[in-house]
C-alpha positions in Angstrom: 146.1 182.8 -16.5 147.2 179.8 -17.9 150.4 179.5 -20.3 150.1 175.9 -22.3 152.7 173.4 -22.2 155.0 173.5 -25.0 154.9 171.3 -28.2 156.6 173.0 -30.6 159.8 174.5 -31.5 157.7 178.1 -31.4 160.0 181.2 -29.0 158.5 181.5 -25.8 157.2 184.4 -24.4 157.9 187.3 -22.2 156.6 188.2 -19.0 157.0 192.4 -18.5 158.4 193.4 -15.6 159.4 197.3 -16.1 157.0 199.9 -16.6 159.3 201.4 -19.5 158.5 197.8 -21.4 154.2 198.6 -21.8 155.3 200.7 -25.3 156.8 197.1 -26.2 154.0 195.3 -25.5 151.5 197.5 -27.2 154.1 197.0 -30.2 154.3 193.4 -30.1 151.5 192.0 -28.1 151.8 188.7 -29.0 155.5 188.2 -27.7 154.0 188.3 -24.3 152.8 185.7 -22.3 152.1 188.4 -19.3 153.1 191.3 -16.7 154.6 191.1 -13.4 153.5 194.3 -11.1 155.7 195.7 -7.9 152.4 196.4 -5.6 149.0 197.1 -5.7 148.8 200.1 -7.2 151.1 198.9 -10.3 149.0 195.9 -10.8 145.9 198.2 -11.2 147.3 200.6 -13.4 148.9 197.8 -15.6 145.7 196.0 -15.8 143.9 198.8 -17.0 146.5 199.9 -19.4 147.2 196.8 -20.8 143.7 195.4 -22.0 143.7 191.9 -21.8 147.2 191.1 -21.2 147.4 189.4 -17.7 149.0 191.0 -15.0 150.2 189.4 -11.9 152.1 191.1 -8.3 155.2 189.7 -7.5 154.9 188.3 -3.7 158.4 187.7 -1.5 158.6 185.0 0.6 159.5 186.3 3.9 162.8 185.4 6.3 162.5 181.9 7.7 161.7 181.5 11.4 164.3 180.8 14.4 163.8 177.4 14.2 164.9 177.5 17.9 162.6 180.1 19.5 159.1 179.6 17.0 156.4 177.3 18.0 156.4 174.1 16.6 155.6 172.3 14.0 158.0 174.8 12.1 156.1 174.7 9.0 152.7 175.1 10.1 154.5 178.3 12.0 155.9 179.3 8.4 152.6 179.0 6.7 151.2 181.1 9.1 153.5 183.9 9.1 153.7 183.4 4.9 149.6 184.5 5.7 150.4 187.4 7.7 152.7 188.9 5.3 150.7 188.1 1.9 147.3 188.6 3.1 147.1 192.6 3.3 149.1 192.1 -0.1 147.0 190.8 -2.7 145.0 192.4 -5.3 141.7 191.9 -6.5 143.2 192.9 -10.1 145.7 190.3 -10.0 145.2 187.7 -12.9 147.9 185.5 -10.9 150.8 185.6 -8.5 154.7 185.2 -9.0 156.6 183.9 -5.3 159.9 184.7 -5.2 163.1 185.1 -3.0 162.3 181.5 -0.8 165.5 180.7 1.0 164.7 177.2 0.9 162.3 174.7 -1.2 160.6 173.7 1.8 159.8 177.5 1.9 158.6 177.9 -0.9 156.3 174.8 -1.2 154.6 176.4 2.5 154.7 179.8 0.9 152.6 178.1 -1.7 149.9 176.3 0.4 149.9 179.5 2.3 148.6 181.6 -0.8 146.4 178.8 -2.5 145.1 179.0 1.1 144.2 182.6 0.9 143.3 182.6 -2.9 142.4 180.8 -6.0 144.7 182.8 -8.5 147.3 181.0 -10.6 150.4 180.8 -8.9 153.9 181.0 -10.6 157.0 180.5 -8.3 160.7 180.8 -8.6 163.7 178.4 -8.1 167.1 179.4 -7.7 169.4 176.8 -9.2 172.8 176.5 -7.5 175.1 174.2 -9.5 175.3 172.6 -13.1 173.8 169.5 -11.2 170.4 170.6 -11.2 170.5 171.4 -7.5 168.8 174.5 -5.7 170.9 176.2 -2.7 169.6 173.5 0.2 170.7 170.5 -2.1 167.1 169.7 -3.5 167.0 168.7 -6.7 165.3 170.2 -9.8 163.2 166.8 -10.3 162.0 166.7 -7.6 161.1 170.5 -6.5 158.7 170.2 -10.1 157.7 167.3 -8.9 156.1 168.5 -6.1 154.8 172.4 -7.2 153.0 170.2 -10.1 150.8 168.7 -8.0 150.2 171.6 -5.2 148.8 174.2 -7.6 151.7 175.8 -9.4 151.6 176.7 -12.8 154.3 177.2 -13.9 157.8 177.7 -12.9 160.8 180.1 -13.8 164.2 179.1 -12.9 167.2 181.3 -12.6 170.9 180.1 -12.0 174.2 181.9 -11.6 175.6 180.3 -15.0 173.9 179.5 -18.3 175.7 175.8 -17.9 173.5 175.4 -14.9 170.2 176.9 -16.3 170.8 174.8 -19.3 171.2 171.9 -16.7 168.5 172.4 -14.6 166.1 172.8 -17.8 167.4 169.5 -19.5 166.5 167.5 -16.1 163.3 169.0 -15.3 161.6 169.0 -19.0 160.7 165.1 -19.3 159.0 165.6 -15.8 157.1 168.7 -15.7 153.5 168.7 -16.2 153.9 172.3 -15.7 155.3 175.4 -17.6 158.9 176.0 -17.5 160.4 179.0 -18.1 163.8 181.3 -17.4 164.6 184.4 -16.2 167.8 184.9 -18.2 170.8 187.3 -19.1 169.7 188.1 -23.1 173.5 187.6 -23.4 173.1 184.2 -22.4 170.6 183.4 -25.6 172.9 184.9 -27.8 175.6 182.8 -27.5 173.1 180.2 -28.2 172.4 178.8 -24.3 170.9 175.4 -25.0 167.1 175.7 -23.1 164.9 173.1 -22.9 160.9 173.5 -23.4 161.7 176.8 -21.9 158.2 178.7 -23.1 158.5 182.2 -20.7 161.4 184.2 -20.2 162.1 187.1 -17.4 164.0 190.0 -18.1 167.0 190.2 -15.1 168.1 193.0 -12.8 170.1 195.4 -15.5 168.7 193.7 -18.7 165.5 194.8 -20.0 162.6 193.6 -22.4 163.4 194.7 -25.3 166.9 193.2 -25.4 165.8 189.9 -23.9 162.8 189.9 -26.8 165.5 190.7 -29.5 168.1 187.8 -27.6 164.6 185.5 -28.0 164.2 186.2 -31.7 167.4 185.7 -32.2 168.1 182.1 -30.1 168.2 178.9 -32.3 169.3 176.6 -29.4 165.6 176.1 -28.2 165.0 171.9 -27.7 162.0 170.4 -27.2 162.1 167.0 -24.8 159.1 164.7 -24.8 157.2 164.3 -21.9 156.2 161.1 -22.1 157.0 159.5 -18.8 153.8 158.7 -17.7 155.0 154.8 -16.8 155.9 155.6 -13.0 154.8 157.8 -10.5 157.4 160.7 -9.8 157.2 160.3 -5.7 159.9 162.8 -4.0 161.1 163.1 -0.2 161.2 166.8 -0.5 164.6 166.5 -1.3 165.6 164.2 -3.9 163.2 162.2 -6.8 161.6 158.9 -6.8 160.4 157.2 -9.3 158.1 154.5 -8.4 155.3 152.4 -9.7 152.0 151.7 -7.8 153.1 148.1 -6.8 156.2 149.7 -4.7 157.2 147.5 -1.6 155.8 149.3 1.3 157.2 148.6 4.9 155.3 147.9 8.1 154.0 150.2 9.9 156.5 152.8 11.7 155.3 154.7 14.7 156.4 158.3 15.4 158.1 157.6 19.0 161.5 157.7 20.3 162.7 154.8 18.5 161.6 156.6 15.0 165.4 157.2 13.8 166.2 153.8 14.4 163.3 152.4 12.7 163.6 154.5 9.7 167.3 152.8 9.4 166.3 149.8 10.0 163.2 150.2 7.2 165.7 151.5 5.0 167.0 148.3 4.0 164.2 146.1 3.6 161.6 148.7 1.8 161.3 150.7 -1.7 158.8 153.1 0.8 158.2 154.2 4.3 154.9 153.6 6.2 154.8 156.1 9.2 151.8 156.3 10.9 150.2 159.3 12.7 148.5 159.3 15.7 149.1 162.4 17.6 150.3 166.0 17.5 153.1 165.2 18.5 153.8 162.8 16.0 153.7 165.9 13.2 156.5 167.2 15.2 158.8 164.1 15.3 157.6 163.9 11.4 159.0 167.5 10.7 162.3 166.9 13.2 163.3 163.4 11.7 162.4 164.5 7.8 166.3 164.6 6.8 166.4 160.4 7.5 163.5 159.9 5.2 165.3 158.7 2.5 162.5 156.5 0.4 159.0 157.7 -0.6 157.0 158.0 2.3 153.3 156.4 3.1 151.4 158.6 5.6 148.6 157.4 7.3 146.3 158.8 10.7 143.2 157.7 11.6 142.1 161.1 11.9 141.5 163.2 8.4 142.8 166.5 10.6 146.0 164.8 11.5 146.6 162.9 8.1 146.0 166.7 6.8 148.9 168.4 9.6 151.3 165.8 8.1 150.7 166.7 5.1 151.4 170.4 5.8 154.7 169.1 7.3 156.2 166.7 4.8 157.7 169.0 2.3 157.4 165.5 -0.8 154.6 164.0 -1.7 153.5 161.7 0.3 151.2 157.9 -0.6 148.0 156.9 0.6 147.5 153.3 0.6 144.2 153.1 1.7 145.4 152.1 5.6 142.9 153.5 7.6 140.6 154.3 4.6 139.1 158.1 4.8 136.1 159.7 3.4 136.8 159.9 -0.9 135.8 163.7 -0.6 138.6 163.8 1.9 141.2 161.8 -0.5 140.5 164.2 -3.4 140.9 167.2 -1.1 144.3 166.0 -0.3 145.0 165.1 -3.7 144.4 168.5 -4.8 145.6 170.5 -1.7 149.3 168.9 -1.2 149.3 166.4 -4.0 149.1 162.7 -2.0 149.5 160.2 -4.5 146.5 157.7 -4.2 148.3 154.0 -5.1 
């Protein structure tokens, strides 16, 4: 399934949700971009009832670990449990999935390596935005989550907010950066008063609001903007937390070494670097990685002699991380980790 960026001042479509929607569709096929299924057994039925209309299952991301009691790293843990909850989930009739309900970003981008792990289906995910700053509930901003889905095999991505200010927002931030699909679940009340959306090209019906009021809200929405996406001058590098934008000539430090002196040498770095160099060379550096990821403040180099550990910190660092070539690895094993976790070759 693949739902093209937008270009044009065109209304998006719908993606069905509710069984008592499929008369809609067959009425208006072409105001639907696709249908989201409860389980299995919905996602079969749908799929055969609704021709070639593309029907996904809605997957939920499951409670995050005691950070105190699981094994550690606590993402690779994560990942792992994400693979023990989908794994007896997924359909062979699913055109694509849609994650939903992460209680962090960090969860969600594991809940996303854990099913691109486990399948090759187009994956949609969910954000929560949490103020009219563009932030989700952990503080992560809206640039920066895109930033990183882009590049680790989402699709596209549907936000949802508490407020149409904050939806609005979150929309006006993230449309110059996405090389993805936007799109909303949204209150059809909150397109007829004419809710500014940017590039927004799929809408959701919400809990109490239903398809055929959210496609009449669409028809009838004349605040749709479109905002170039042009920025293709620097490289959008986040921590995991917050945007970077950097260009391939950024000011790298020396070379920092996972031990006990890490927080102070990330402090120390902080002032005389545009980007972190941390270097890799055992298991346990992965977990001093994952501990000390609040402090990391700049982009962040990664480098390990070993492909299998450059890989683990990978897993770990919820940005996206550089590669500078320091301690050069195999170019099938670049382009893996390009495409796997999105490490941005310089």
């Amino acid at each position: 399934m693949e739902i093209p960026l937008c270009h044009t001042a065109q209304h998006g479509q719908i993606l069905l949700t509710g069984a008592e929607a499929l008369e809609l569709y067959r009425a208006r096929p072409e105001r639907f971009a696709g249908a989201i299924a409860p389980d299995g057994a919905q996602c079969a039925a749908w799929a055969e009832a609704l021709g070639g209309l593309p029907v996904g299952l809605a997957l939920d991301c499951p409670p995050l670990p005691d950070t105190d009691t699981c094994e550690k790293p606590v993402a690779m843990h994560y990942i792992g449990q994400c693979k023990q909850v989908f794994r007896p989930i997924l359909h062979e009739d699913a055109a694509f999935y849609y994650l939903r309900g992460a209680q962090t970003f960090e969860a969600l981008r594991a809940a996303v390596l854990a099913l691109t792990d486990l399948s090759g289906r187009t994956v949609i995910a969910e954000l929560e935005v949490e103020d009219d700053e563009g932030r989700l509930s952990d503080g992560t901003d809206i640039r920066a989550a895109v930033g990183v889905l882009q590049r680790i095999g989402v699709s596209t991505v549907i936000l949802t907010a508490h407020d149409p200010h904050s939806l609005s927002e979150a929309l006006e931030l993230a449309a110059p950066y996405a090389r993805l699909s936007l799109g909303a679940a949204v209150h059809s009340a909150w397109l007829r008063v004419q809710t500014p959306l940017y590039n927004t090209e799929v809408f959701v019906p919400v809990e109490h609001d239903s398809e055929e009021n959210l496609l009449r809200a669409i028809e009838g929405h004349t605040a749709g903007r479109i905002v170039p996406r042009d920025h293709d001058d620097f490289i959008l590098a986040p921590d995991g937390r917050n945007a970077h934008f950097i260009d391939p000539t950024i000011d790298i430090s020396d070379e920092i070494e996972c031990g006990p002196r890490l927080e102070e040498a990330l402090l120390e770095a902080e002032e005389d670097a545009g980007a972190f160099k941390l270097v890799l060379e055992c298991e346990d550096d992965v977990i001093a990685l994952e501990a000390y990821q609040y402090m990391i403040s700049r982009p962040l180099c990664l480098c390990a002699e070993s492909a299998e550990l450059l890989e683990q910190g990978l897993r770990v660092y919820a940005g996206l991380a550089l590669y500078d070539g320091t301690w050069e690895q195999p170019e099938e094993v670049i382009h893996y980790l390009e495409q796997k976790y999105g490490l941005i070759r310089l």
